[in-house]
C-alpha positions as CSV (number, residue, x, y, z in Angstrom):
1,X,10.3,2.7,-14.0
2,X,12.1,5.9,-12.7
3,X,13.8,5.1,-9.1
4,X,12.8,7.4,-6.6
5,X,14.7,8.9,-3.7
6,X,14.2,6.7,-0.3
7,X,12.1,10.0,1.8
8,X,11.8,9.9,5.4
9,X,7.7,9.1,6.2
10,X,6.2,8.1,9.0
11,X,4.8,4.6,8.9
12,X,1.7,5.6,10.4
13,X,0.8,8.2,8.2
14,X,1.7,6.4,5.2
15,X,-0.9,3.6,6.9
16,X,-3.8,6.4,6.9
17,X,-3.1,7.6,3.2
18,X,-3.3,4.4,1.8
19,X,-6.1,3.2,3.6
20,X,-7.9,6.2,2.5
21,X,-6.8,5.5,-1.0
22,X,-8.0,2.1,-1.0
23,X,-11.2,2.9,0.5
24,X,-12.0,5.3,-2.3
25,X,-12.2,2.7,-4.6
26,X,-13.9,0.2,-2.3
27,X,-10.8,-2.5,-1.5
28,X,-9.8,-3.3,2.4
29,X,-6.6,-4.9,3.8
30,X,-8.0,-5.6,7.4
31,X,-4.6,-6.0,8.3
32,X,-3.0,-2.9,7.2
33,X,-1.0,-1.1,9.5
34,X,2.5,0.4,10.8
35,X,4.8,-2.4,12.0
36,X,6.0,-1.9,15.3
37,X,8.7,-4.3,15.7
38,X,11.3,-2.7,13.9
39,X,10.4,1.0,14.3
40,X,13.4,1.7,12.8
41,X,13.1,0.5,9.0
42,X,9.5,2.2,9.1
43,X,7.9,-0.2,7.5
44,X,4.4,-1.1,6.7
45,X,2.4,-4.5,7.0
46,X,0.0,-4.6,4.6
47,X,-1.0,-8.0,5.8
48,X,-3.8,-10.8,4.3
49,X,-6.1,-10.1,1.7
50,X,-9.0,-12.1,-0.2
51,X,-7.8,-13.1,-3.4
52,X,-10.5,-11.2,-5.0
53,X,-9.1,-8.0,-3.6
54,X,-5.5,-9.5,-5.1
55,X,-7.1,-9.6,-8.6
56,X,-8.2,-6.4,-8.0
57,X,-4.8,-5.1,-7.0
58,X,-3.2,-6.7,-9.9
59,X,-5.2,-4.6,-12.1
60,X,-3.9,-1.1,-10.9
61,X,-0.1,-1.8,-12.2
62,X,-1.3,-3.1,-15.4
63,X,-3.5,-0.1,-16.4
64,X,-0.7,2.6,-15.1
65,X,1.7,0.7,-17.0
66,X,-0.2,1.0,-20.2
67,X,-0.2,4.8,-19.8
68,X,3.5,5.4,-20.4
């Protein structure tokens, strides 16, 4: 897998596009969003999920890896 440069986004924005993404294709983390205790390393919590919606997950890398 190709590294990619480390890019200055904002956590919350980052939040919105992926919860859009997700939504498209019908899967929820209800506890995604920015973390606000270290504001600093801009990170993301993409908190709990069912395990169903893990199974689900676990599909996505498997199918993009069979495309390269």
């Amino acid at each position: 897998m190709p590294t990619t440069e480390l890019r200055d986004v904002d956590p919350h924005a980052a939040v919105e596009s992926l919860r859009a993404a997700l939504t498209e294709v019908g899967i929820v983390f209800p506890s995604l969003s920015a973390d606000f205790a270290s504001p600093d390393l801009k990170l993301v919590e993409l908190g709990r999920v069912r395990a169903d919606v893990a199974e689900r997950l676990a599909e996505v890398p498997r199918r993009w890896g069979h495309h390269e």
